[in-house]
C-alpha positions as CSV (number, residue, x, y, z in Angstrom):
1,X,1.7,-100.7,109.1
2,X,0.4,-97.3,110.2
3,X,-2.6,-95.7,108.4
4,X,-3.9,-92.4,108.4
5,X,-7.1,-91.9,110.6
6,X,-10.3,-89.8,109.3
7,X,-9.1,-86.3,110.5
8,X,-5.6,-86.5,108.7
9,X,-7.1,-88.2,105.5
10,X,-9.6,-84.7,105.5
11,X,-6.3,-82.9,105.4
12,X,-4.2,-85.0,103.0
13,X,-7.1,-84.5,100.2
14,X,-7.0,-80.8,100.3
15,X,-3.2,-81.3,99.2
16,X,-1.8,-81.5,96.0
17,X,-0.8,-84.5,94.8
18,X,2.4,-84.4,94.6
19,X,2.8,-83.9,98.4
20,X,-0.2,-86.9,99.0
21,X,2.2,-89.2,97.4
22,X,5.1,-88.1,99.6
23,X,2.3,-88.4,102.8
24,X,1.0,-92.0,101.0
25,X,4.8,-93.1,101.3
26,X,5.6,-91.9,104.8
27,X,3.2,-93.2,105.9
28,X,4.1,-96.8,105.4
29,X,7.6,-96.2,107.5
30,X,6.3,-94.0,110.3
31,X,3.1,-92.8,112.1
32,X,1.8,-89.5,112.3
33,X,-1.0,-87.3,111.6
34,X,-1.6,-84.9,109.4
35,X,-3.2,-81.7,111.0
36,X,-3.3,-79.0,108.1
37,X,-3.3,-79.5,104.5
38,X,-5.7,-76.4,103.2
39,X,-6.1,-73.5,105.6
40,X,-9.4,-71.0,104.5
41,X,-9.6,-66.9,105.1
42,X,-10.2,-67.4,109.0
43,X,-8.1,-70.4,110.0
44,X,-5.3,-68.5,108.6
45,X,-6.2,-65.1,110.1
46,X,-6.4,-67.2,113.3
47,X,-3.2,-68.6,113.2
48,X,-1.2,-66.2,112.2
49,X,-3.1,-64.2,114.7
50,X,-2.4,-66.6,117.7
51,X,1.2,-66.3,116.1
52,X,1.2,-70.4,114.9
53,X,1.7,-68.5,111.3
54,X,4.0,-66.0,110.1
55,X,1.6,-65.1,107.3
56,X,-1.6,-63.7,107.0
57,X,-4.2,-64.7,104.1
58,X,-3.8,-65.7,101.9
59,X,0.6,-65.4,102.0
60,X,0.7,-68.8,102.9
61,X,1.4,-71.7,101.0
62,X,-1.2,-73.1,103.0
63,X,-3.8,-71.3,101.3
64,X,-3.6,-72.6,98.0
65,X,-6.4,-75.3,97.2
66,X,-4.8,-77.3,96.8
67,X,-3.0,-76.7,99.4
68,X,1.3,-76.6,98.2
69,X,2.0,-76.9,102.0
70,X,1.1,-79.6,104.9
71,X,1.7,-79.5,108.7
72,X,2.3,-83.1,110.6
73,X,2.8,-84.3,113.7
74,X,4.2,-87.5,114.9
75,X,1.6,-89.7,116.9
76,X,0.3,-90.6,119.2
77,X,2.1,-87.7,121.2
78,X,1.3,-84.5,118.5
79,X,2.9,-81.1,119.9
80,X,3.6,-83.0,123.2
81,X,6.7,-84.6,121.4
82,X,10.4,-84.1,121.7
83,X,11.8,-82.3,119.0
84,X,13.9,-85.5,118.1
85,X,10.5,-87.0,117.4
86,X,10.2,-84.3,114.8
87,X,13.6,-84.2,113.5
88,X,12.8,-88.6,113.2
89,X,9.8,-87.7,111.1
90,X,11.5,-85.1,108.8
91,X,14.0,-88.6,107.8
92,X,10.7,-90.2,106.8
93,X,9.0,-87.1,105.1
94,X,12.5,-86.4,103.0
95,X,12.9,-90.1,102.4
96,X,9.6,-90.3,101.2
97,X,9.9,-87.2,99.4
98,X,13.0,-88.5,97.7
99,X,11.2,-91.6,96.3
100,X,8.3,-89.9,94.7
101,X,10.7,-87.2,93.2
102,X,9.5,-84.6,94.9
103,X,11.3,-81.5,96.2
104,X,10.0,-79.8,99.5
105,X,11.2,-77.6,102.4
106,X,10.7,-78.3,106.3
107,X,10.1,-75.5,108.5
108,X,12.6,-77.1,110.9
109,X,15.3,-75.6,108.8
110,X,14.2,-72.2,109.0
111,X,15.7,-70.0,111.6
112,X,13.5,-66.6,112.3
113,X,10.1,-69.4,112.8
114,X,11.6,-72.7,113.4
115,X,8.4,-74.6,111.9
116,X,9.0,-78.7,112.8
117,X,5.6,-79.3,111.8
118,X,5.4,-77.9,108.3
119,X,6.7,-78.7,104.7
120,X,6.2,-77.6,101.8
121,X,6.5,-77.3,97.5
122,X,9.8,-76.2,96.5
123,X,9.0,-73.3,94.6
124,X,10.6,-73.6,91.0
């Protein structure tokens, strides 16, 4: 069964638990990493300066602690993957997401910034 490594478990604690439990169940069906939970002043200035973010500090859901967002990537391949690999992992994150009761979004479904590596809380 896969596992998360040191780096994504770093990530998956700045989360909140609602979306650890939907990582903690994915997780078990699928391998990936998790490569953002949290994002601080400058990481997000960076990305959304290097245009990996639509949103400056602190817009992002990302920059809640903790964090109401999380970016994955399917492994061993990250960004290097097809975007069928992603779409594959979005089964396992919505499963997942399903079974802990949990309502999220996926980048992947939005069309200005098609996002396949980020989900987040649905907002109530």
């Amino acid at each position: 069964m896969p596992s998360f490594g040191e780096n994504s478990n770093k990530h998956r604690a700045t989360c909140d638990p609602a979306l650890r439990s939907v990582l903690d169940e994915a997780i078990k069906h699928y391998d990936f990493s998790v490569i953002w939970g949290h994002r601080g002043k400058e990481d997000q200035n960076a990305a959304f300066a290097s245009g990996d973010s639509m949103l400056p500090w602190p817009k992002s859901e990302h920059n809640t602690l903790p964090s109401r967002a999380f970016d994955v990537i399917p492994y061993p391949d990250g960004f290097r993957a097809s975007d069928q690999e992603f779409y594959k992992l979005a089964t396992y994150i919505f499963r997942a997401a399903t079974t802990c009761g949990v309502r999220i979004k996926w980048g992947g479904h939005w069309r200005s910034f098609p996002d396949l590596a980020h989900y987040q809380l649905e907002n109530d």
